[in-house]
TIVEX-703964 format. One record per residue: y, x, z of N, C-alpha, C, CB in turn. Coordinates in steps of 0.1 Angstrom, whole numbers, plus 5000, padded with zeros to 4 digits. Atoms other than C-alpha are relative to their C-alpha. Glycine has a CB too. Layout:
BEGIN
YXZYXZYXZYXZ...
REM end
This chain:
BEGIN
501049915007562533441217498649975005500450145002501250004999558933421218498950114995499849904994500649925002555933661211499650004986499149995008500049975015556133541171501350084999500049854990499449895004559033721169500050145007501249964998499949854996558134021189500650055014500950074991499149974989560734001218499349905013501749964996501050064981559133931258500850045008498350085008498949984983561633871285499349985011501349895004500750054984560433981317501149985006499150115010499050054989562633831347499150055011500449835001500949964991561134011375500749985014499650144998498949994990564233961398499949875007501550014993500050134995563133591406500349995016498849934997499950034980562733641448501649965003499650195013498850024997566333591445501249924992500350115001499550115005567033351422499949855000499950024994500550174998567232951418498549994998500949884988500950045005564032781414500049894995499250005006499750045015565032581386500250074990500949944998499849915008565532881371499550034985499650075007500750065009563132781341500749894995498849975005499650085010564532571314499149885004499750064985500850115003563332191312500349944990500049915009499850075015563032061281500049874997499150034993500150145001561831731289498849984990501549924995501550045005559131521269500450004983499349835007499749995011558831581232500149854991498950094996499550155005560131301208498649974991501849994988502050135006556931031193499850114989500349744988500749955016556931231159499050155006501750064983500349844991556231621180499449985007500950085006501050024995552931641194499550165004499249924992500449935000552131881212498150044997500750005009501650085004548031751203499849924999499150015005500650175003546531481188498749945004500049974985500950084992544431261209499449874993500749965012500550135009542431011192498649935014498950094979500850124998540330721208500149824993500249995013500450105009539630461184501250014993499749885006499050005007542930411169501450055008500049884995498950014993545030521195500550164998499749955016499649865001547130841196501050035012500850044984499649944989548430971228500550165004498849985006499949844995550231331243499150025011501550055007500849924988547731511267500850145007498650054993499949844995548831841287498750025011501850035010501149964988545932011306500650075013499050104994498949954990547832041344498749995014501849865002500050044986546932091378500550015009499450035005498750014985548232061415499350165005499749815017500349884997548232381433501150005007499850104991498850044989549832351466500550155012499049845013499849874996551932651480501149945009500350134988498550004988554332681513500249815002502150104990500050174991553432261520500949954990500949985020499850125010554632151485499250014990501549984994500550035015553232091451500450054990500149904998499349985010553832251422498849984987500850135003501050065013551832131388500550094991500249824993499849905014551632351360498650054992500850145005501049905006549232511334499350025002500150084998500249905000546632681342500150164992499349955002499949895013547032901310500850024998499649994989499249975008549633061298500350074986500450055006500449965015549833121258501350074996499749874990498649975005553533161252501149985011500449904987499250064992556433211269501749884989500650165011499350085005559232931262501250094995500349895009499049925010562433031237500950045006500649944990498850024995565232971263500050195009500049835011500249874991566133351278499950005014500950094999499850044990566633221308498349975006501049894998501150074998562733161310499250125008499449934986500649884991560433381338498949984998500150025013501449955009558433611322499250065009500350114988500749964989556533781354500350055014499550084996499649934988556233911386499050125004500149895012500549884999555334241395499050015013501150105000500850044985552334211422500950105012497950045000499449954985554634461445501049945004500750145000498350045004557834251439499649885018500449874974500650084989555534021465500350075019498250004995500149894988554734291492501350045003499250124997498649955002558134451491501149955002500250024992499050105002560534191483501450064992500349955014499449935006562534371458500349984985499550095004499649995012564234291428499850164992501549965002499749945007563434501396500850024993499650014998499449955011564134561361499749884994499550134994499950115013565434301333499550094992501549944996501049905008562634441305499849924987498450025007500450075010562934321271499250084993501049954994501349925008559434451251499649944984498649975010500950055012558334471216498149985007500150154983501150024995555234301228498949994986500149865010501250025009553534201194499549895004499050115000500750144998551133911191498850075007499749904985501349944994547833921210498949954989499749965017500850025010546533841178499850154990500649894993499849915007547434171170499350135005501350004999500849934991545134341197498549955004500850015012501250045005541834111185500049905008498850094999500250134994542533831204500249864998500550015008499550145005542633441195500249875009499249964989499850104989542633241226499450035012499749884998500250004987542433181262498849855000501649995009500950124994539132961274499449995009499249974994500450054985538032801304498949985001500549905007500850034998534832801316500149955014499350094997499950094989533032661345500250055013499049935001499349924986534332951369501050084998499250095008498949934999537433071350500649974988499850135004499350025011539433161325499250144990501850015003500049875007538333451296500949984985498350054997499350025010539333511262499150064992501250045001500750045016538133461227500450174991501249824990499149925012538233721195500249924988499450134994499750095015539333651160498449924993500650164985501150045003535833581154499549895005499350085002500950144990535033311183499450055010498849914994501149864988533333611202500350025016500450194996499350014982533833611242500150144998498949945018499649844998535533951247499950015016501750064994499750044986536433841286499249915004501249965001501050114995534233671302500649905012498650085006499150144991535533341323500050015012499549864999500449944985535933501357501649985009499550205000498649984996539933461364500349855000501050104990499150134992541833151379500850014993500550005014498850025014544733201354499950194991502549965010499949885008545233461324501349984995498950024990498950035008548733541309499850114991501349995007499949885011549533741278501450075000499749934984498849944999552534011286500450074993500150055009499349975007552734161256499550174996501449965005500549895003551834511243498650035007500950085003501449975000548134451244499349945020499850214996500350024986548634371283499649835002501550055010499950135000547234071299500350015018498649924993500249984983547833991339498849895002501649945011500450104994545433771353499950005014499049974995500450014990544333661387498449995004500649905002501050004995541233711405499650015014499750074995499849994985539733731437500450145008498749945007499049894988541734041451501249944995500050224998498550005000544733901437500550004981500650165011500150005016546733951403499650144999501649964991500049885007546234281380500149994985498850075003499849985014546534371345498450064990501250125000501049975006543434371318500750064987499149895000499549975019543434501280499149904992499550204993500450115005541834261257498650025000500649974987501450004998538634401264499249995008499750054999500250044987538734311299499650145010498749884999499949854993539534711310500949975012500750144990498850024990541734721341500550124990499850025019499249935008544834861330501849995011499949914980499050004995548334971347500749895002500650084996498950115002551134751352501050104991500749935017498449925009554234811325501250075007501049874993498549914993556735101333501449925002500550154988498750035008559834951338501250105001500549865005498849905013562835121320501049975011500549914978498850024996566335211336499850005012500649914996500450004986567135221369499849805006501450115009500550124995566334981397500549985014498649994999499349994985567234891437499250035004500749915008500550014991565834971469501049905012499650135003499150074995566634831497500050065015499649864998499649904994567834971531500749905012500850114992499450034992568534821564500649844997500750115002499650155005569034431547501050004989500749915013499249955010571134591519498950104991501550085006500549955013570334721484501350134998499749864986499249955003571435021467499450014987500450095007500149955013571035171430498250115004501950134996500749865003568035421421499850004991499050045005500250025016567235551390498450024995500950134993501350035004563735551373498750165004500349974982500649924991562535871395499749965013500650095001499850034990563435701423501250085013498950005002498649914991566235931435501249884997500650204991498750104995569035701449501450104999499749935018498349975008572635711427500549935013500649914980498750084987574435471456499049985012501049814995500550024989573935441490499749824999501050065011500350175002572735041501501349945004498849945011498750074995576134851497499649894995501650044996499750195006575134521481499049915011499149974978500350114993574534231501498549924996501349924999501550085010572034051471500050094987500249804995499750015012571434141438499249934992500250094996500050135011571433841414499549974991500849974994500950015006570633951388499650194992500549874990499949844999569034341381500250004988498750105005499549975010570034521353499549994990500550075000499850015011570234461317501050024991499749924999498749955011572134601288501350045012500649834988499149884989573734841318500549905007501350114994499050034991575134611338498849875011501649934988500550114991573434401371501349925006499050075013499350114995575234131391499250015015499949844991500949954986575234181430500649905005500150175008499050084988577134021462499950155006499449835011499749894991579334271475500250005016501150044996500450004988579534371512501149895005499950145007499350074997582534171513500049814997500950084997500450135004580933851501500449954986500649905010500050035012582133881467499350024989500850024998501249995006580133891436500750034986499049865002499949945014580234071404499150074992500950085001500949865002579034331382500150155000499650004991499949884995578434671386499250104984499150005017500949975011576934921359499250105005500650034986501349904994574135201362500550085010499250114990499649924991576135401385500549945013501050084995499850014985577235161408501849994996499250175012499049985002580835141394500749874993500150124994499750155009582434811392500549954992500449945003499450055014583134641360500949845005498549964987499550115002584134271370499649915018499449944983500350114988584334011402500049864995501149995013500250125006583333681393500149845012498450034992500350084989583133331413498549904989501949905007501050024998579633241410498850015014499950044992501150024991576433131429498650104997499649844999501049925002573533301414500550014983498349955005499449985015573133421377498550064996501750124996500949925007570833591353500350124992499549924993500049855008570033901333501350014988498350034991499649975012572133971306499350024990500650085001500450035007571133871272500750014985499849915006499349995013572733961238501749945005499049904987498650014994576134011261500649905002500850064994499750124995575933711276498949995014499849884987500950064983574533581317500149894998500650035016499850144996574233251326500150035015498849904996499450034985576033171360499349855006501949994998500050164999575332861380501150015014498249925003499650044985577232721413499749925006501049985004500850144993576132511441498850024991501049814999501250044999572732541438499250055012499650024991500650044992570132561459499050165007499449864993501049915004567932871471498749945001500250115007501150005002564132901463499250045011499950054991501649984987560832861482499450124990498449815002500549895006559333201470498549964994499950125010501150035002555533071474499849904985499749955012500750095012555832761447500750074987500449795000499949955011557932971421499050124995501150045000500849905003555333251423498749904991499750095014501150115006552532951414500749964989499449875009499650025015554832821386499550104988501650004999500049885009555533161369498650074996500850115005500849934999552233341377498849914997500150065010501050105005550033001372500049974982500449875009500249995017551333001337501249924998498649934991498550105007554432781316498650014986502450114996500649985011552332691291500449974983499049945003499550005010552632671256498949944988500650145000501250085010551032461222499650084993500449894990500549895010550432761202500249984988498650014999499750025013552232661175501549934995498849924996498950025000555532481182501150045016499849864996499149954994557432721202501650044997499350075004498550035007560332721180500749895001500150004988499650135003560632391180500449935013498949934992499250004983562832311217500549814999502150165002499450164997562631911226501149995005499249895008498749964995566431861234499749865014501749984985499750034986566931751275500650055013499249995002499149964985569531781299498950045014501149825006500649984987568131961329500349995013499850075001499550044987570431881354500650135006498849935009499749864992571432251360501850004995498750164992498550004995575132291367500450174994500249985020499649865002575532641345501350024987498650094997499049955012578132831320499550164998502049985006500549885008577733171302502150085006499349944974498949905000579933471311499650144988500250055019500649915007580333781290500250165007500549994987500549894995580034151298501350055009499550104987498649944992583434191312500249865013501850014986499750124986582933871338501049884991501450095017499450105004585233621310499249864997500550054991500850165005583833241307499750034984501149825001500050025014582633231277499649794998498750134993500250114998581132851286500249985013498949954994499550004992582832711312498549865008501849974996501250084996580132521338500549895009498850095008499250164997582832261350499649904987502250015001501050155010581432061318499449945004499150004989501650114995579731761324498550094997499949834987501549975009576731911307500250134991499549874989500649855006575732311295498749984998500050145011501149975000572432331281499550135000499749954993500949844999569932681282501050054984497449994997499549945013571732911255498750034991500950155004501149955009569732961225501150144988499149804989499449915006570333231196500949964990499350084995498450105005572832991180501249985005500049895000498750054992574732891209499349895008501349944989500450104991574432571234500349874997500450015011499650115002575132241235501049965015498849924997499349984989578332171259500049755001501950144996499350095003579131801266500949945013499149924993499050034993582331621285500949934993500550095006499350064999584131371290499149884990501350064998500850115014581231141267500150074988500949844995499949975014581631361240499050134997501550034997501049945000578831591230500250114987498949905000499849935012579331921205499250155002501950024996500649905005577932271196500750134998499549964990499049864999579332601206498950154994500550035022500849855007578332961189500050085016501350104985499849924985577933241217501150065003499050125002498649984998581533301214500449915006500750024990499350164994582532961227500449934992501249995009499550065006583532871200499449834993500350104993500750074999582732521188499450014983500749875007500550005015580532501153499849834995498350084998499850125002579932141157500749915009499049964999499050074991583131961172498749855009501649924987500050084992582831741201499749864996501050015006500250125005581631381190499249925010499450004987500950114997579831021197498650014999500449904994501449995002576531171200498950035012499950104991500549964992573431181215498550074996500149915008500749945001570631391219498749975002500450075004501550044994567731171232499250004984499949815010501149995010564531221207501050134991499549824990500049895010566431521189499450125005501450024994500649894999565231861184500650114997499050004995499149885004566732221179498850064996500950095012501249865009564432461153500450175002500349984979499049884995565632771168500350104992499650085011500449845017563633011138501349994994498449954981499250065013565932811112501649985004499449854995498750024994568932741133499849864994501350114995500050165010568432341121499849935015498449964985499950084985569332061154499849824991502050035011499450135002568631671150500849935010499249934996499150114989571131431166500149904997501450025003499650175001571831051170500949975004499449905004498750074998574730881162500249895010500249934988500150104988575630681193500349854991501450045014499650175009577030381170499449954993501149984992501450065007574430321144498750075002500249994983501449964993571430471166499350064989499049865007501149915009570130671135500350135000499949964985500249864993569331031135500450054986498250065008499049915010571231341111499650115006501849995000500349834993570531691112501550084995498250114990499149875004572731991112499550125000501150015009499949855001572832371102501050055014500750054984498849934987573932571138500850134989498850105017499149885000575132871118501449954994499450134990498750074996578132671107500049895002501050014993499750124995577832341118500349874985501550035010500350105016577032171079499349905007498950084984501250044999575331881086499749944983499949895012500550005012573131841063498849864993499450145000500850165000570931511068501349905005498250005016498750104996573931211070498949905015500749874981500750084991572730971099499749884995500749985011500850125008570530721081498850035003500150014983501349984998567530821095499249945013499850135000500550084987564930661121499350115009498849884995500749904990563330941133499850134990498549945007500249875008563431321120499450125013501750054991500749894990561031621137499750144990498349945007500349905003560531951125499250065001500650055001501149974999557632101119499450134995499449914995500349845006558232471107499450044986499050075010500449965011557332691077500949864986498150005003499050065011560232481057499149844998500250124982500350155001558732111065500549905013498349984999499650064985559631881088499649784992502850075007500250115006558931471087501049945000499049945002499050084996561331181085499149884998501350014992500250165003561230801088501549935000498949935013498750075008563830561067499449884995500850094987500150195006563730201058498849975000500649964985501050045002560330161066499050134999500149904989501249855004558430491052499850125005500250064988500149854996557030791064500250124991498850035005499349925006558431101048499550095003501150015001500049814996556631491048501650074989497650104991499549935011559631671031500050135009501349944993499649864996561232021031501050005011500750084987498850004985563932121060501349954992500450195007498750075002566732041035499949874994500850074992500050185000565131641032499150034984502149894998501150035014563431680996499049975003499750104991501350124999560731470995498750074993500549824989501749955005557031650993499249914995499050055011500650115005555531320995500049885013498550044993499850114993555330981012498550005008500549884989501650054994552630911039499749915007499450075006500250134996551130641057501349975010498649995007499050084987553930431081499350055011499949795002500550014987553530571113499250155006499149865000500849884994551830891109501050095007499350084989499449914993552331171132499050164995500049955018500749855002551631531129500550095007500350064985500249844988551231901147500650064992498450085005499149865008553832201136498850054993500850145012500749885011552732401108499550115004500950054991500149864998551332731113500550094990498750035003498949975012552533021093499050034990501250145003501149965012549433021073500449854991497950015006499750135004550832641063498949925002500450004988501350104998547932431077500749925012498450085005500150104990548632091103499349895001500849965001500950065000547331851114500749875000499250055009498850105001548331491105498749865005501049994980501050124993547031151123500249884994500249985016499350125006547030851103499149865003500050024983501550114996544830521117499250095010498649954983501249884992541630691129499650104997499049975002500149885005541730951110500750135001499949984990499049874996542931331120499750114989499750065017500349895012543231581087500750104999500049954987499949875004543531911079501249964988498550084995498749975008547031921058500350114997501049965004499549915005548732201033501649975003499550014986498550035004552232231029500749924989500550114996499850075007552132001000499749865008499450034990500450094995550631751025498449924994501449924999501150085005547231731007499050045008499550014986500650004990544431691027498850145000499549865001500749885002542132001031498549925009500950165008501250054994539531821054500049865013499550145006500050154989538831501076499450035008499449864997500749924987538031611111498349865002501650015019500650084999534631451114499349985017499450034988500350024988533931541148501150055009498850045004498949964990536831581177500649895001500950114997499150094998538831361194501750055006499149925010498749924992541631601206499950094987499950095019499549845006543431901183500850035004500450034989498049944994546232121191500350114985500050175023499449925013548132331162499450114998501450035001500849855002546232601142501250145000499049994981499449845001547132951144499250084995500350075012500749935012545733221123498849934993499450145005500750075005544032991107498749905005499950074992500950114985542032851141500549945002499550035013499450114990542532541160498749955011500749864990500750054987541232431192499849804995501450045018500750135007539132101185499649955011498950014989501150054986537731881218499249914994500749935016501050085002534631701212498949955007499650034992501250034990532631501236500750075017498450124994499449954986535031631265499550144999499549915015500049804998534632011256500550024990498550125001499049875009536932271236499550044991500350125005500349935009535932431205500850044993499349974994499449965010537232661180499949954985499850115000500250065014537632511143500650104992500649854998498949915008538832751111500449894991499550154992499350085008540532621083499049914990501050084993500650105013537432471061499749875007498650064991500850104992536232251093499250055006499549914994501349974990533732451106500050065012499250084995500049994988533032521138500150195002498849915006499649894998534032911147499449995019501750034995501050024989533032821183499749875007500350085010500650184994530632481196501249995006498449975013499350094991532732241214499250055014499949824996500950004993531532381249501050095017498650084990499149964990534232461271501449925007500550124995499450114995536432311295501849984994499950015017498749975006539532421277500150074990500850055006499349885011541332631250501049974997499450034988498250015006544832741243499750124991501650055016499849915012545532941211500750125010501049924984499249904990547333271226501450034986498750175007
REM end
């Protein structure tokens, strides 16, 4: 889920979870850009990263954070007490809304921080913060020099979010229950807890070294054999075993430095094994995906991708499979999550086929050279030579240059398409709306803005071409 549809998973429980804990997606396939980079004829991916060195390692990431990623499994904050304290909260799923929906249109970097933009181009925030994130009901956290806190889009200080349900303390190197007064339901019997509660039920380690779950009272539902785990998620956890525990310091700089995001293809999930060793249980402790498979990927709202024994297929959140086990592989495909729509390549004639996840139709045969999805019911292909804009179920919009690439749609239907040396403004019909005449970088419009770099600085562009704000900053992310 993401902040276009409304739903914001906080994971606040991290001090005690893996630090892989974050999905990896891996690098998006040639057609999916996260921005188009132009020097002379060339077209290139950019990400704007830095190093930021915590507890004597390295961790690279973001400065900005725009969106969080689709996978639930993905950490959404940390509570500046969660630091001090060391105390697992509350799993907090929020109608956050867009922060387009509280007059905001991006995050931009000046030359001593971060602030933020309005619909207009207008500085509301002025560029004073070392990272800014958007948490969702109008809230933003950023960092400054005392540390993090919470702004409103008008750059007010403003609380931190209540969280809901009860929560633990902790007591002599053991946790117990409390409820959202703080009056303690169980004394401190749990050893860890894994993962705090969601949809009534946390995951602890009991005093006896075993591990299960428990529900708001403290009254055990199930014992499980697992290593760590996560929240509960539309009556499903993810488990893992054998892994590893976390350095606190570089996951706090991942999460709190940002996961950043294109502002525009966050539906759209480049498919890559992450190397993580997990399976999905359900509310009663039963496998639902077993994590002896060679290969579990992050659950999405379809289902996963399991594969073993060389054979690669498509399970619903039941386990069940939608797309049997086969000779396939997943390098350069993509999962549309909005649409439920996956591409895959045939291991034997190396060309790419899509499928429908809600039952497992495919619906593109494998005759294709390269297929990407590009939202709002388009996506491109390439076949025997030609480039292809069509609809999601392959009908042909129209044919365009060999070779072009293009930026996801927004939902106003505007992208951006790169052909030679030229980068244009595109409809949903694929006709051109404008020829960028100055920028050498774009990233995908949103409400009908896009971040433009020209001359090595940032600007805002709207949809006729014109400039909404100069090129004159060291960054911009859409929010």
């Amino acid at each position: 889920m993401n902040y276009r549809t409304g739903k914001i998973l906080l994971i606040t429980s991290l001090l005690l979870l893996p630090a892989a804990w974050s999905p990896a997606w891996g690098e998006e396939p040639a057609f999916l850009y996260t921005h188009i980079h132009r020097e002379g004829s060339s077209v290139t991916r950019e990400e704007s990263r830095v190093e930021e060195k915590t507890s004597s390692k390295t961790t690279t990431h973001s400065e900005v954070s725009v969106n969080l990623p689709s996978a639930p499994s993905a950490g959404g904050m940390v509570y500046p007490y969660l630091a001090k304290n060391k105390l697992p909260g509350a799993f907090v799923q929020r109608e956050g809304g867009d922060a387009w929906d509280y007059g905001v249109s991006a995050a931009f970097k000046g030359e001593k921080g971060w602030g933020l933009l309005g619909r207009q181009g207008e500085e509301l925030v002025p560029p004073v913060y070392s990272s800014i994130r958007y948490e969702g009901e109008g809230l933003f956290l950023v960092k400054g020099k005392k540390g993090f806190s919470y702004i409103t889009a008008d750059g007010k200080p403003a609380p931190p979010p209540i969280e809901e349900g009860p929560s633990f303390y902790r007591e002599k190197g053991k946790y117990g229950i409390s409820d959202r007064a703080g009056k303690r339901v169980t004394a401190p019997l749990y050893r860890q807890v894994l993962a705090p509660f969601s949809e009534g039920i946390a995951l602890v380690e009991f005093s006896n070294g075993q591990k299960g779950g428990i529900d708001e009272t403290g009254k055990v539902l199930f014992t499980a054999d697992f290593d760590s785990a996560g929240p509960y998620r539309k009556g499903l956890a993810e488990y893992r075993r054998k892994v590893n525990r976390f350095n606190w310091g570089v996951v706090a700089g991942a999460v709190l430095g940002g996961l950043g995001g294109s502002g525009g293809s966050d539906d759209m999930l480049p498919l890559s094994y992450d190397g993580v060793k997990r399976g999905y249980m359900d509310s009663r402790g039963r496998i639902i995906v077993d994590s002896r498979a060679d290969e579990v990927y992050p659950m999405t709202d379809w289902g996963t991708f399991v594969k073993n024994k060389g054979l690669l297929g498509f399970v619903n959140q039941k386990g069940e499979y939608i797309i049997p086990p086969g000779r396939y592989d997943l390098s350069g495909g993509m999962l549309y999550e909005k649409e439920g729509l996956v591409t895959l390549k045939d291991r034997a004639s190396g060309k790419m086929g899509a499928f429908r996840l809600e039952d497992g139709r495919q619906i593109m045969d494998f005759l294709y050279d390269r297929i990407a999805f590009l939202g709002e019911n388009r996506m491109i292909y390439e076949k025997a030579g030609k480039t292809v804009l069509a609809a999601a179920d392959g009908t042909v919009v129209r044919e365009i240059p060999s070779g072009a690439v293009m930026l996801p749609y927004s939902e106003e239907g505007m992208a951006w398409l790169e052909k030679g040396k030229d980068i244009q403004a595109v409809d949903l019909k694929g006709q051109t709306l404008f020829t960028l005449q100055e920028g050498e970088t774009v990233r995908p419009f949103r409400h009908g803005l896009a971040p433009v770099k020209h001359r090595g600085r940032w600007g805002l562009m709207d949809r006729e071409g014109q400039w909404v704000r100069p090129p004159a900053y060291k960054d911009l992310q859409m929010m």
